[in-house]
N, C-alpha and C positions, 0 to 999 in steps of 0.2 A: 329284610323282605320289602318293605317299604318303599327305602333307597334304591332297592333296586326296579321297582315297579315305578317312582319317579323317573328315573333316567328312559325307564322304554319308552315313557312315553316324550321324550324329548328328541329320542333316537328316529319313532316313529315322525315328528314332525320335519324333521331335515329332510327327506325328498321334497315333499311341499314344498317348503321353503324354499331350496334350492331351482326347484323350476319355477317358482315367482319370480326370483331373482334373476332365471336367465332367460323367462319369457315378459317380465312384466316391467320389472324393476330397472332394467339397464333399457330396455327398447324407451320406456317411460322418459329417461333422465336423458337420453338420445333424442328423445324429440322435444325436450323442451331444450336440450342445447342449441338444439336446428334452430329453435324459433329464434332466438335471440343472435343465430348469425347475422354479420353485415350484408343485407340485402341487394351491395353493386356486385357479387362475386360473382366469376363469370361462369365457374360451373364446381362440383360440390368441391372437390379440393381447395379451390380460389377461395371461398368464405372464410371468414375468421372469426373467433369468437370477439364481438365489440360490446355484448348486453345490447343489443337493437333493441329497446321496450319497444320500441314506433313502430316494429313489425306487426304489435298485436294491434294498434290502434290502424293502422293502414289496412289491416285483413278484414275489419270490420266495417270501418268504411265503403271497402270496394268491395265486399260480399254480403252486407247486410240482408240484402232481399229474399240471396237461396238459404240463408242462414234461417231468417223468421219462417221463409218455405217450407224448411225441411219439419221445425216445430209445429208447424202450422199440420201439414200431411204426417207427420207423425202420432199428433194428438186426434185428427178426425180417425185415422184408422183404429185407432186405440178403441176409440168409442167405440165403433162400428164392429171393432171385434168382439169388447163387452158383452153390446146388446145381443151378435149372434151366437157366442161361446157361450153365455150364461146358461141361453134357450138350450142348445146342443148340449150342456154338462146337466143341466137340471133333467134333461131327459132321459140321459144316459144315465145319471144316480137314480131315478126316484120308477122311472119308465120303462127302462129295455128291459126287465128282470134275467133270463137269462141269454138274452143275446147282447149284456154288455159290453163282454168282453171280443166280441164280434166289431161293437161299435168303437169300442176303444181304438183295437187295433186300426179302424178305418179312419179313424183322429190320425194315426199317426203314419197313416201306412203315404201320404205324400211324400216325407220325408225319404223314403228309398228312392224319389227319382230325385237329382238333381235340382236345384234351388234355379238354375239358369233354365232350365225346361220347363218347371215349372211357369217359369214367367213368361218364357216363348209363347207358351200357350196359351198365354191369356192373348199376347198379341195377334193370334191366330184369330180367338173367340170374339176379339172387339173390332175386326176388321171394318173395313168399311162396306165391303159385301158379304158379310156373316149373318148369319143368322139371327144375333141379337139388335144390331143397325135396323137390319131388314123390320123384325119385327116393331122396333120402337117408332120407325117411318109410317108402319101402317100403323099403330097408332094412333100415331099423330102427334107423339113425344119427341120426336125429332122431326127437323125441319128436311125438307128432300135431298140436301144438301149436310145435314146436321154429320156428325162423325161422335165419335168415343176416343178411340186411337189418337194418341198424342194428346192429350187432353190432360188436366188434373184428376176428372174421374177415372181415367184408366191408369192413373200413377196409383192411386187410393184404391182403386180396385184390388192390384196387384199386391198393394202393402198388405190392407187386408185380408188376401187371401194365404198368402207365403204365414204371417205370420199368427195366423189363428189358432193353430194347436197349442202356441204358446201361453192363449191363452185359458182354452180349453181343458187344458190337464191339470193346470192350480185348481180350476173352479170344480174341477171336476172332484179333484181329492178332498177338497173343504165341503162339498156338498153333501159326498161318500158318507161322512163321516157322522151326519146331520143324525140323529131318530128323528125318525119319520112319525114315530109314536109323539113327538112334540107337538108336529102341524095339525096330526090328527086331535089331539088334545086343543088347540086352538079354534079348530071346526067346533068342537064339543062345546065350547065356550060360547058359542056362537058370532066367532068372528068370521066377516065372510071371507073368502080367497084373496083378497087386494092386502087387507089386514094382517093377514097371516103371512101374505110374503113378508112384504115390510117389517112388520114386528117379531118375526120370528126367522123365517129364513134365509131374510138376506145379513140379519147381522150373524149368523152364525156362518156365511159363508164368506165375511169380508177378510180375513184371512190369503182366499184363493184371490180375491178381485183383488187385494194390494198387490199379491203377488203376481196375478195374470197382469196386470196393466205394466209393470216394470218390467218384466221379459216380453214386453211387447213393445212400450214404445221406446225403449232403449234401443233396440234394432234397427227400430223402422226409421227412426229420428238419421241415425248412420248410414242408411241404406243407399245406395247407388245405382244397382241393378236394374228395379223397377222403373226409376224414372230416366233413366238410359233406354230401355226397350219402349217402356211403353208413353214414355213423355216428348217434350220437345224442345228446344234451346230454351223457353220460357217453362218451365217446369224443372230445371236442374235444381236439384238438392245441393245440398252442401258438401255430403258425399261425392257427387260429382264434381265436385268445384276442388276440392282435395285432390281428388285422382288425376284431374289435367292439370294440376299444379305440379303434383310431384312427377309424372309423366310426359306430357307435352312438353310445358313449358320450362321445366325445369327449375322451378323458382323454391326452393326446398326450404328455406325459412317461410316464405308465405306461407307454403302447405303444412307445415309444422305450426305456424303459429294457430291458421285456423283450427288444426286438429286440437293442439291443448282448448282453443276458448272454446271447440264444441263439446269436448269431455268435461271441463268446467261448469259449463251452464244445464248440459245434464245433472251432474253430482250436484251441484246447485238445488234441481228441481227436484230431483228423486229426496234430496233430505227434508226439504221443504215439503213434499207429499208424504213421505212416509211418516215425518213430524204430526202434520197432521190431521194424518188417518188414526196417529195412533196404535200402533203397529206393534208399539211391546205390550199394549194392554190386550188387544190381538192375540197374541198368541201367548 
């Protein structure tokens, strides 16, 4: 009986595996082949495999800018998602009573329209005769002349707005999860409300925040869309810089090579954070 409840479950792990290997494993070893093709070929057939190392040192050189950009606008949005997802899940845990499930759904209910509409729309919202221009001019936050559109605020806008459910629904579940009977025992103590987040509800919900900030800037670090609609030749991401590689100009070891050193210096960073956050004593 035993033996045979080991084998199921090795039987049950073969689909997995098998679509790792045909979506992960071969695309993976496919683009790190790319990288190290000879860089004169004249189009993909022509290249040959030579070990080019100089492909990753050339990609880095002639991309360093959108490369730090992309980390750069990846990690502000993060933030900015934090500070607003925390507010929105600590709401929804501790405040909607029963129209949480109300609010949930409107967490997520962006996600039925398209990721590319989504972003249109911001380009609609930040125009430069919109409503929010307009309003910042009388102000007096913007200059008469000032703009939004094309800008690094509306690349960060747009990150931050695409990917905030990502990280609303971690903080959401680590909050859920909270007794409330705790904070209120902390009041009792006579700790005032600053006190009690700190010492008591934010370490019980670092869990969702390790988790919200890694399904957040992992995306946004990769992303292309937002700063395609809503940026401008000086705002290209790295993502972009990938996509007219393999596209345009057809240089398929370049684009290869930047794709592994951008997956590198993620895996790099996310072990380096999750090290130490602390993440197994976490959960």
């Amino acid at each position: 009986m035993t033996r045979k409840r080991g084998k199921t479950g090795y039987l049950l792990v073969i689909p997995g595996a098998l679509y790792l290997l045909a979506f992960f494993a071969l695309p993976f070893y496919s683009l790190i082949a790319t990288s190290l093709y000879d860089p004169s070929g004249s189009d993909f057939r022509g290249y040959e495999m030579t070990y080019a190392f100089g492909n990753f040192v050339d990609a880095i050189t002639d991309y360093w800018q959108p490369l730090l950009r992309s980390l750069a606008y990846g990690g502000v949005a993060t933030v900015l998602c934090l500070v607003l997802g925390y507010v929105l899940a600590y709401a929804i845990a501790f405040k909607a009573g029963r129209w949480k499930i109300l609010m949930l759904v409107l967490v997520i209910a962006p996600f039925f329209t398209s990721f590319l509409v989504r972003t249109l729309s911001w380009k609609l919202l930040l125009a430069d005769d919109g409503f929010i221009v307009n309003t910042l001019q009388f102000l007096q936050i913007l200059g008469d002349d000032g703009r939004l559109l094309a800008t690094p605020v509306a690349v960060i806008a747009g990150l931050t707005y695409n990917f905030l459910p990502f990280m609303v629904l971690p903080l959401f579940a680590s909050l859920d999860r909270v007794d409330y009977r705790l904070i209120e025992a902390s009041g009792d103590l006579y700790a005032n409300p600053i006190t009690t987040f700190f010492k008591v509800t934010w370490p019980l919900s670092l869990p969702g925040v390790v988790s919200g900030t890694l399904l957040t800037f992992i995306p946004a670090v990769g992303d292309y869309i937002n700063a395609e609609l809503l940026g401008n030749t000086n705002t290209r991401m790295i993502g972009n810089v990938i996509q007219s590689l393999f596209t345009d100009a057809n240089d398929y070891p370049a684009a290869a090579a930047l794709s592994v050193i951008l997956m590198t210096m993620i895996l790099a960073l996310v072990l380096v954070y999750v090290r130490r956050a602390g993440t197994e004593e976490l959960l």
